[in-house]
N, C-alpha and C positions, 0 to 999 in steps of 0.2 A: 136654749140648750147650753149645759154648761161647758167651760173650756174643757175640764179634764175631759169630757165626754169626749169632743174633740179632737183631745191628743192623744189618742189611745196609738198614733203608728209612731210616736217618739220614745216609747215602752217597751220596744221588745223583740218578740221573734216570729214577726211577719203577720200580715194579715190571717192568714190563713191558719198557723199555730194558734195566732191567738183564740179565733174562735174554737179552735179545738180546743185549747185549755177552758176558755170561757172565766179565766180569770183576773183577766187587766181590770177589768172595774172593780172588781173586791176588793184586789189588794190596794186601789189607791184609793177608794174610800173610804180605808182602813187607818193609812197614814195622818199622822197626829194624833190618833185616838189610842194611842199606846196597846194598841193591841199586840200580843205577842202569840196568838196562835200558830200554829205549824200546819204546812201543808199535808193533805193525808191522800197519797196517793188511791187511787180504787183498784178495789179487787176483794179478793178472798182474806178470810182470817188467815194471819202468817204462820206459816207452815211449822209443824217440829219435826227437825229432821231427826230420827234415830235411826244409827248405824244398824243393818242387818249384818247378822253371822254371817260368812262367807260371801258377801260382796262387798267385802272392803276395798276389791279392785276398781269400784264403782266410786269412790268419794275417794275425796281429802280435805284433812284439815285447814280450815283458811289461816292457821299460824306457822303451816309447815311449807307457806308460799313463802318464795326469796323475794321480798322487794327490797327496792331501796332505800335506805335510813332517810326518814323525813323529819327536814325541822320543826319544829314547835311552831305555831302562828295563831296570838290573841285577836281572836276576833272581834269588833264592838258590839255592843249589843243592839241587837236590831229594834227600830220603832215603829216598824211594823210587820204586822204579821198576813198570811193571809187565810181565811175560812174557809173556802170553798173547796169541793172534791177538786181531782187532777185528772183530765181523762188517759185512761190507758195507753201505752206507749205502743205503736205498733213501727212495723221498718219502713211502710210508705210514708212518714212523716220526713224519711230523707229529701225526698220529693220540694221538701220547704227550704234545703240546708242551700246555702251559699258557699261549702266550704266545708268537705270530709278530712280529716289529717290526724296521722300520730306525731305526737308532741310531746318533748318533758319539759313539766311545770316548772319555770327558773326561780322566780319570785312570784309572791300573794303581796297583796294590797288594799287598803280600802278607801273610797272616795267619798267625800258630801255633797248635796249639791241642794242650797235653799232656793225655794221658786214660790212662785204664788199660785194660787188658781181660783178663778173668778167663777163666780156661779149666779144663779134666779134671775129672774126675766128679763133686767134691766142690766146684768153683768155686773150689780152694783157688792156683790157680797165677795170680800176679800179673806183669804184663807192663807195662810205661811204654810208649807208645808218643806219636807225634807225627803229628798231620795239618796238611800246609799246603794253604794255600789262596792263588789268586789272585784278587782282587777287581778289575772293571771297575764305574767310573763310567761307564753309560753314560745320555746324551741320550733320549727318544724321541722319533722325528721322524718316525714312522708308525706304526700298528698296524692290521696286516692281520686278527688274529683276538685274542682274550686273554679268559681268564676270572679272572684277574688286575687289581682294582682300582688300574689308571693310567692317566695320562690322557697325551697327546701333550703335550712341551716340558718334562715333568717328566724330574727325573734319575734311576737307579733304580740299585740294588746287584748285580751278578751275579758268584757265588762260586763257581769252580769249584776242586778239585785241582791242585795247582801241576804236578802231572807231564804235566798235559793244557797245561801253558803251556811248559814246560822243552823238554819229547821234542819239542815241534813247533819246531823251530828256526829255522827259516825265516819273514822276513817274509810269505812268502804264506798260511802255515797259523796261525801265531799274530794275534790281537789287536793292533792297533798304536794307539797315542793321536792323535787329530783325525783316525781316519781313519773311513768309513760304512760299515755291513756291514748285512745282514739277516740276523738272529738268532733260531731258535726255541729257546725256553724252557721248563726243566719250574721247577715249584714243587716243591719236597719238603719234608720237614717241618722242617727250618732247624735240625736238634740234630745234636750230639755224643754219642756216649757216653762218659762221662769215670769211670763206677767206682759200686761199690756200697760202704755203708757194711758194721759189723758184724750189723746187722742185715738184711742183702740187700737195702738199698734201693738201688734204681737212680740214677744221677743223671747228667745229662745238660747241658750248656754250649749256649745258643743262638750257632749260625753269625751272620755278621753281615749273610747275606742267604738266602732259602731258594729265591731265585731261581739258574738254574745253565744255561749251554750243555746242550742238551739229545745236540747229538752233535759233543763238541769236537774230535774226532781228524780230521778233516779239513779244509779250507781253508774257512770260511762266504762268501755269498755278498755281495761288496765293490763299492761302487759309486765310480767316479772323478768328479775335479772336477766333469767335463765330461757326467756325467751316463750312463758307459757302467756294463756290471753284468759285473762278474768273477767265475767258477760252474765250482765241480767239474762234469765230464761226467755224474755220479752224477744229476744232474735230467733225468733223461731229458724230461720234459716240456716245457721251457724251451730244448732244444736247437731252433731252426730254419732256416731255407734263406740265411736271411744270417748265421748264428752262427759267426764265425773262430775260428780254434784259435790259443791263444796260446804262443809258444815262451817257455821260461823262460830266457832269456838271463841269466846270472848269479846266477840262483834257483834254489833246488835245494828242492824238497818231501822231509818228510822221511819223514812217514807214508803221503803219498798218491801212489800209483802210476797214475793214472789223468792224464786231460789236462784242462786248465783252456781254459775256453768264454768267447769275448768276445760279447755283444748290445749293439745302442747304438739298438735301434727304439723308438718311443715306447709299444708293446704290450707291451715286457716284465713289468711291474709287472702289467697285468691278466692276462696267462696268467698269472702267479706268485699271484694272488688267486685265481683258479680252483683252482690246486693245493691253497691253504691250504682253501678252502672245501671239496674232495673229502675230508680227509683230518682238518682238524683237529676241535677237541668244537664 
């Protein structure tokens, strides 16, 4: 059995995610092979939304949201990609999170990290490979559930996969700096696999944070200046009788085929507390 096989619980967001994605082994048998495909979320062909006559009280413009001026941030180019569908996002996936919070993004970053990985019967085949990573300094400015020792107005590290930052292209599904999202969080065990000695010891590089977006591939939930909350349709729960549907005027999603939900009532935050409290530990 080969190591990466192996290391599949130094990758990511929990046993249990992972098998719902079902995609920790593509993306790293992918790495070095310069693959640059993008992940494609499942679902329906992506929607067109056209405005009807007299229910413009039902949408808005997604350029007529206030957010906050976001810097520029070059990203590197990813070396690898991954193939595989993504399984659909449902709220019982909070069930996995270590750690619910609104936070504003301070600083974007991004990490390298060379390791080896041994493979075939005899562990004699040696492979170089490279994982990058994208690091978010984020704020917290709420914590809805965490069994994660932090406290609100502390700043904290979150490290995901650079290809979960790259494939999502679009300002609405990536991370953007001074802006506010609500964020669920896995912890995982913060290592690398980086090679064994001649002796078959294993040896492993600490990540620089073991915190990580718990389900990056689609748009997180974003709040503007003025206090409204910007939401894949995927939360069913959060959707209600005043929730417009927002047109992506000049925005294009790249993984997510579903419609993005505008709320601006003062009860959003408490349904959204009920969901975390059904679902998280």
């Amino acid at each position: 059995e080969s190591k990466i096989k192996r290391n599949h619980k130094f990758y990511g967001y929990g046993a249990a995610v992972a098998a719902i994605l079902l995609v920790s082994a593509v993306l790293w048998n992918q790495i070095g092979k310069g693959n640059t495909n993008n992940p494609i979320a499942e679902g329906e062909t992506p929607p067109s939304v056209v405005e009807i006559p007299g229910q413009e009280e039902t949408t808005v413009l997604y350029s007529k949201l206030n957010f906050e001026e976001s810097a520029q941030v070059d990203a590197p180019v990813a070396l690898g990609g991954m193939t595989d569908k993504i399984a659909a996002f449902t709220e019982n996936i909070l069930g996995e999170s270590s750690a619910v919070i609104k936070g504003t993004v301070m600083n974007i970053r991004f990490k390298e990290y060379k390791y080896v990985i041994e493979s075939g019967e005899d562990q004699s085949v040696e492979t170089q490979a490279t994982r990058q990573s994208v690091i978010y300094e984020v704020k917290v400015d709420k914590i809805y559930n965490s069994i994660v020792p932090f406290s609100v107005d502390e700043t904290i590290l979150i490290e995901n996969d650079l290809y979960t930052y790259t494939s999502l292209a679009s300002s609405v599904e990536k991370l953007n700096i001074s802006r506010q999202y609500i964020l669920a969080l896995y912890e995982n065990e913060g290592e690398v696999y980086v090679g064994a000695d001649t002796e078959n010891v294993e040896h492993t590089e600490k990540l620089e944070s073991n915190l990580s977006v718990l389900y990056p591939f689609t748009p997180q939930i974003e709040i503007t200046k003025d206090g409204q909350y910007l939401f894949p349709d995927h939360w069913k729960t959060l959707i209600n009788d005043n929730t417009k549907t927002v047109i992506m005027d000049g925005e294009e999603g790249f993984g997510y085929y579903g419609e993005m939900k505008l709320r601006e009532d003062s009860t959003f935050e408490d349904v959204f507390q009920k969901v975390v409290d059904t679902y998280s530990k």
